[in-house]
N, C-alpha and C positions, 0 to 999 in steps of 0.2 A: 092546365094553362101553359107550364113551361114545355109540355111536348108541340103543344100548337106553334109553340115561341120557336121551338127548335126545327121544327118543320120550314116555317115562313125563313127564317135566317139561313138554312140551306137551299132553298127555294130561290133565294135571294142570291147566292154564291152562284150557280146552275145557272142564273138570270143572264148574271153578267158574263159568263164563261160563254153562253152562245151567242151573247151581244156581243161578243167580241170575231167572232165568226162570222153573224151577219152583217157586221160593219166593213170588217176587210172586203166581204163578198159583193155589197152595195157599191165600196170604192173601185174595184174592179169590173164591176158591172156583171157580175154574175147571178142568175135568175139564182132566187131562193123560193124554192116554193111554200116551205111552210117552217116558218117560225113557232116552236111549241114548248109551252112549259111542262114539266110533268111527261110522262109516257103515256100512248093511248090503253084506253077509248079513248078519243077525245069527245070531250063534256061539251065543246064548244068554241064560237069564236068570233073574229069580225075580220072582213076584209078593208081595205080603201079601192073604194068604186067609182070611175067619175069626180073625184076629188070626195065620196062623199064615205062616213064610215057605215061599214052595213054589219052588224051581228047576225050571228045565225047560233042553233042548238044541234047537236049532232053532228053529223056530218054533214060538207059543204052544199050547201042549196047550187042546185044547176044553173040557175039564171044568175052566178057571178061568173066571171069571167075566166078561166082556165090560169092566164097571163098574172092573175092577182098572189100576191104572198097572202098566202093563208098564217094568219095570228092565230094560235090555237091555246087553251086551255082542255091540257088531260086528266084523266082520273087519278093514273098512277101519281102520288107527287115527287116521288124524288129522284129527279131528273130533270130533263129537258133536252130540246135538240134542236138542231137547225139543220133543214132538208134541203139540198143546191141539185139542181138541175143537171143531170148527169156526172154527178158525185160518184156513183156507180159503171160508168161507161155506157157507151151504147147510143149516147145523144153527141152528133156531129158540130151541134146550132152553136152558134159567135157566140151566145150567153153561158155555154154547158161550161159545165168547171174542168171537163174533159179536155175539152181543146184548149184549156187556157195554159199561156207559157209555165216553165217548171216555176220559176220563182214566185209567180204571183198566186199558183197551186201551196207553196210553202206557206206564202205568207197569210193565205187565207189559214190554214190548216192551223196553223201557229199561232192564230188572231184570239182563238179562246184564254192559249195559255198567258199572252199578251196582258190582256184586258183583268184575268185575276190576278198577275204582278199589281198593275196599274191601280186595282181597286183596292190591294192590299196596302201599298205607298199611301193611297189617300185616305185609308182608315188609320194606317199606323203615325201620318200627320195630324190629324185629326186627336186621336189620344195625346199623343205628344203636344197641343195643346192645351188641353183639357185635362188631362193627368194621365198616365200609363204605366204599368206594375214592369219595375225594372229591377236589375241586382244591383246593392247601391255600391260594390267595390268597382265596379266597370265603369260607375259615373264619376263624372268631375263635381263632385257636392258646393262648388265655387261656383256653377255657371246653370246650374238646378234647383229645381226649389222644392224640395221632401213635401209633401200635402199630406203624405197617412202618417200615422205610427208605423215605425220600421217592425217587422217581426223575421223570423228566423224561419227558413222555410225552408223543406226537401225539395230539392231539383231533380234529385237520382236517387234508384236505390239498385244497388247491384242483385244481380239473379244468385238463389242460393243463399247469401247472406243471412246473419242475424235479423235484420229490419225486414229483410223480403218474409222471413218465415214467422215472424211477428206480423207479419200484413199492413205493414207502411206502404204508404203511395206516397206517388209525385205530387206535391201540392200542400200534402196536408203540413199544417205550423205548429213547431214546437213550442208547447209552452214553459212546461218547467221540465225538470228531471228531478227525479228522487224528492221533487214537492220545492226545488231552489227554480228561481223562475231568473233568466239569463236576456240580458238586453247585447251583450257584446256577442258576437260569433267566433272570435277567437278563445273565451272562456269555454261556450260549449266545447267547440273542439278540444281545448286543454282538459275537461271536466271528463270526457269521454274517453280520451287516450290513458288516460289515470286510473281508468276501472278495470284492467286488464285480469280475465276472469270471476269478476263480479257481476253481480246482476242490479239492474238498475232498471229503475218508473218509470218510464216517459208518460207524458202528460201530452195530449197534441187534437189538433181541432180540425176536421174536414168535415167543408160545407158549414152548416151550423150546426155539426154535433161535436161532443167531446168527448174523448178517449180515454185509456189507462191502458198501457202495456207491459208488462217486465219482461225484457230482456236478456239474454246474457252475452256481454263485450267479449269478442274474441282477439288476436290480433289476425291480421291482414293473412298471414301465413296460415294459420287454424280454420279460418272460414274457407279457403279454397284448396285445402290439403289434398293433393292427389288430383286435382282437375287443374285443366286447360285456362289459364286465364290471361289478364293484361297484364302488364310491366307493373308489378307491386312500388307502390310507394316508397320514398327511401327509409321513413319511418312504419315499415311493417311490422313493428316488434312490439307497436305502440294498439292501444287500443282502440277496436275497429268494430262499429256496427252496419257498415255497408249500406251510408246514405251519404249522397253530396248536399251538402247543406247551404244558405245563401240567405244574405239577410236582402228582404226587398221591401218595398215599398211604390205608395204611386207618386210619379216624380211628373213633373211639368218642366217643358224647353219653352227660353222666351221665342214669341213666333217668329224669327230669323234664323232658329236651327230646327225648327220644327219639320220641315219638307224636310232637309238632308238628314236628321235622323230617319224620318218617316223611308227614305230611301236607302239606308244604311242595314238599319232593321231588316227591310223587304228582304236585300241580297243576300245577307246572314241567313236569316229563315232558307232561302231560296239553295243555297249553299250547302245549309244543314241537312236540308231533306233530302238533295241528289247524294250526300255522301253515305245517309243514311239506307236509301233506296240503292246504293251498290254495295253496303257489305250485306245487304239483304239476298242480293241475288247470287253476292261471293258465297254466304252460306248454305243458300240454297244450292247452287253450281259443284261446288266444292264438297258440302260435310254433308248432302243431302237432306237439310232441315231446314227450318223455319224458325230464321234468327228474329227474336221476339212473336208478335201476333199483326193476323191482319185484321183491318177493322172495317167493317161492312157498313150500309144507310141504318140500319138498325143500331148500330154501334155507335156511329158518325151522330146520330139524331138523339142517340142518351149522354154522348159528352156535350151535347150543346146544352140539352137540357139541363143537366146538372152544372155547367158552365153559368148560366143565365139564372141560377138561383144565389152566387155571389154579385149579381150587379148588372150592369148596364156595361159599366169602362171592362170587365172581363168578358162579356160576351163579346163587345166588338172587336179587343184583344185578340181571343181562339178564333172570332170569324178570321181577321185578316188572315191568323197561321194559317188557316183550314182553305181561306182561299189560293196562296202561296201552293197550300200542299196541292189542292185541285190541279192548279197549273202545273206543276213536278211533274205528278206520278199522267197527266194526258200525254207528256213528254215524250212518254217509254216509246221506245222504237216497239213498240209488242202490235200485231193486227187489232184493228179497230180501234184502237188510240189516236192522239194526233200525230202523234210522232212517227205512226209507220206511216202517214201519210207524207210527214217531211221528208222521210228518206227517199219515197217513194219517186216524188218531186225532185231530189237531191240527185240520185241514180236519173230518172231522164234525163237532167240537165247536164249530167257528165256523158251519158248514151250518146245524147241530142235525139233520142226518137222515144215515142212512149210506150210503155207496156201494154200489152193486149189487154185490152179491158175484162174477158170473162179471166184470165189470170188474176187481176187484181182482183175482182169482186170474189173470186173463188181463196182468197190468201186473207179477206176481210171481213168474209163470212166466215170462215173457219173461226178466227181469231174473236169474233162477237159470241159465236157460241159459247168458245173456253170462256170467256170472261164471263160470258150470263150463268155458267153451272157455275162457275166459283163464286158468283155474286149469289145463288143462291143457296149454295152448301156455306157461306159466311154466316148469310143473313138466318139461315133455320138451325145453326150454333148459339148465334146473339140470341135466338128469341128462345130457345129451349133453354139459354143458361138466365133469363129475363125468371126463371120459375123456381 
């Protein structure tokens, strides 16, 4: 049930990301020809014909009209797309997205990434009505109102560490240590810095199961001895298991700071992820690796899933992340993104004349390729490591 769940809610993400392309393309007046969920085969569809809707199964029945957008439902589901009338070059016609001037080429191009901002803003107001999982030292507890029990939860765990090689993740909540169970976050951290070469319990809960770990506390200097790291704490001498800890809780805004959080949040996320998405390519560029992992529809559809078995208010939480992230990484100036389409747009507008069209389709076909072998040397990682 939760992989169905997690299906329809990236379905749902993919939905709005091409609505946001067929929208800019409707306002500009650019022919779409086929609006599709999913990737083909396509399963099927409806046009509007004469004001009237007409379904069909397979492929397009002849007696519709050539001029109609085809609504399509595909096989494949994770995806979707939106098909514009000489998107590819080659079509002269007042409707092709060919002829149309560079910026309204941009703004079309950029309408997906748009529209999963936008959708993220109204999911993350929406919680912020209703309640949303916050760190509570970032909030004003004056002008909020705490709804859960507060609990103490990892946010980070650094690579190599104590915690990473005991097999902590992001999420999971601490419960006790050594069997003393901690409501303050400044205890635990006091309680930890104190164990310098000992070994100690944790107790800790991810999803609904529950753990038991023993550890041993290092300090800050000992766990990274001889390797490459960040600016050490000024208390590295003190005891360190290589987790950022954070007490949260679901908090509610009364509805007058709800949108401007809800909009706060967005930029944050939106902020975090380009910053993150360039030391990705600095480490790639630079140290020739692969600074953390990437995460494939296979990978993407088992964090939703396991997301959606805490709740309702954390699913829609990681959708909004996940739709923020959608819009980032389409960003990328890389072929067949949105974004080598902006540039592309961006470059005629300073040219003033446009690119040969078999150039552009031969620089965006290249770029679909590398991306579909990497999507599916990801995807047959996730499902081999699924075993």
């Amino acid at each position: 049930m939760f992989i169905v769940l997690a299906l329809l809610a990236l379905s749902v993400l993919v939905f709005f990301h091409e609505l946001g392309h067929f929208l800019m393309a409707k306002i500009f007046k650019v022919k779409v020809e086929e609006f599709g969920i999913g990737y083909p085969p396509r399963l099927g569809g409806f046009v509007f014909d004469n004001s009237k809707i007409k379904f069909f199964r397979g492929q397009r029945k002849k007696k519709f009209s050539s001029s109609r957008t085809i609504y399509s439902l595909n096989l494949i589901p994770l995806g979707g797309f939106t098909k514009l009338k000489g998107e590819m070059g080659g079509d002269e016609s007042p409707d092709s997205f060919a002829t149309q001037v560079w910026w309204k080429k941009a703004l079309v191009a950029g309408g997906g990434a748009l529209m999963n901002v936008f959708l993220a803003i109204l999911l993350l107001s929406f919680l912020g009505l209703v309640g949303i999982p916050r760190d509570l030292s970032q909030e004003d507890l004056n002008t909020v109102q705490v709804i859960s029990e507060p609990k103490i939860q990892i946010g980070a765990v650094f690579a190599d560490s104590p915690a990473a090689q005991a097999g902590l993740e992001i999420g999971d909540v601490l419960l006790a240590i050594d069997g003393q169970e901690f409501s303050q976050l400044d205890k635990v951290q006091s309680y930890i810095q104190e164990k310098v070469g000992q070994s100690i319990n944790l107790k800790y809960q991810r999803e609904e199961k529950i753990f038991q770990q023993s550890l041993l506390v290092s300090t800050y200097d000992e766990a990274f001895q001889g390797q490459e790291s960040t600016q050490p704490p000024n208390d590295a001498d003190k005891g360190f298991i290589g987790v950022f800890l954070s007490q949260t809780a679901l908090v509610r805004y009364p509805w007058y700071q709800a949108l401007g959080q809800g909009v706060s949040m967005t930029f944050s996320l939106l902020g975090q992820i380009f910053s993150g998405i360039f030391l990705l390519l600095k480490s790639l560029l630079t140290k020739q690796e692969m600074m953390g992992g990437v995460v494939g529809p296979v990978g993407i559809t088992r964090m939703i899933s396991d997301t959606a078995r805490l709740g309702f208010i954390y699913l829609i939480h990681f959708a909004a992340i996940l739709s923020v992230a959608i819009g980032a990484f389409q960003l990328i100036p890389f072929p067949a993104l949105d974004g080598s389409r902006i540039v592309f747009s961006l470059v005629e507008g300073v040219r003033s004349r446009r690119f040969r069209p078999q150039t552009e389709a031969m620089i965006m076909g290249l770029g679909f390729y590398l991306l579909l072998a990497l999507l599916v040397i990801v995807s047959f990682r996730e499902i081999v490591n699924l075993f």
